[in-house]
C-alpha positions in Angstrom: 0.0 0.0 0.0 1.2 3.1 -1.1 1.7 6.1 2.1 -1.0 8.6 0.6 -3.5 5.8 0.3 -2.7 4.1 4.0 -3.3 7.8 5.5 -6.2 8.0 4.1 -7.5 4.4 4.8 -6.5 5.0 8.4 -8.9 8.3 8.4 -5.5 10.3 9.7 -6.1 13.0 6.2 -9.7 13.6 4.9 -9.0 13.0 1.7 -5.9 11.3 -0.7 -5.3 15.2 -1.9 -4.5 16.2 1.8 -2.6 13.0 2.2 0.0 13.7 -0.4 0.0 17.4 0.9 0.9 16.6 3.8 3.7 13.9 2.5 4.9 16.2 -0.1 5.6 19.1 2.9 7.3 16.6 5.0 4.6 16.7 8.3 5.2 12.6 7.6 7.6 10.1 8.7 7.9 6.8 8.1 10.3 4.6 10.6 11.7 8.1 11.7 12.9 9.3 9.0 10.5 12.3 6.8 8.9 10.6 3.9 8.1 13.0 1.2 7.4 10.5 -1.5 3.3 9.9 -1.5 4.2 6.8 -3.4 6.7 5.3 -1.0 5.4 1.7 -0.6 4.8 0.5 3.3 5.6 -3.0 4.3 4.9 -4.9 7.2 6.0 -2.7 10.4 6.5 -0.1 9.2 6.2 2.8 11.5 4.6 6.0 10.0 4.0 9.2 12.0 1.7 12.3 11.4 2.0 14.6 14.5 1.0 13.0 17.4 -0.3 10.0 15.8 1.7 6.9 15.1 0.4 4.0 13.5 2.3 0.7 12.4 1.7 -0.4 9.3 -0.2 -4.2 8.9 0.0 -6.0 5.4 -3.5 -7.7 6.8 -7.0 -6.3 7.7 -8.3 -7.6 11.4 -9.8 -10.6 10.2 -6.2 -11.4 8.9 -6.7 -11.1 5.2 -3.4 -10.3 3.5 -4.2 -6.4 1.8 -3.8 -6.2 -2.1 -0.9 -3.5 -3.2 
């Protein structure tokens, strides 16, 4: 999954045109480093953060479903 499209699927941007905003103005990091690529491509673990929010990235939905890229 692509980082614009997992902020948006995690309702942390209220729309994919914020998301890559956001991305492209480095308010995003991704393992600690600024990610200002809006297709970077998240993998398993990966740990992005948007101000005081951090969420790890899961390649699987809850009912442990592997997510299409």
């Amino acid at each position: 999954m692509k980082l614009y499209q997992f902020l948006k699927w995690k309702c942390l941007t209220n729309s994919g045109g914020q998301a890559k905003h956001l991305i492209s103005t480095g308010s995003v990091s991704v393992n600690g480093q600024i990610e200002t690529r809006r297709g970077r491509r998240l993998i398993h673990g990966d740990l992005v953060s948007f101000g005081n929010i951090q969420e790890i990235f899961s390649d699987e939905d809850p009912s442990g479903r592997k997510l299409g890229n």
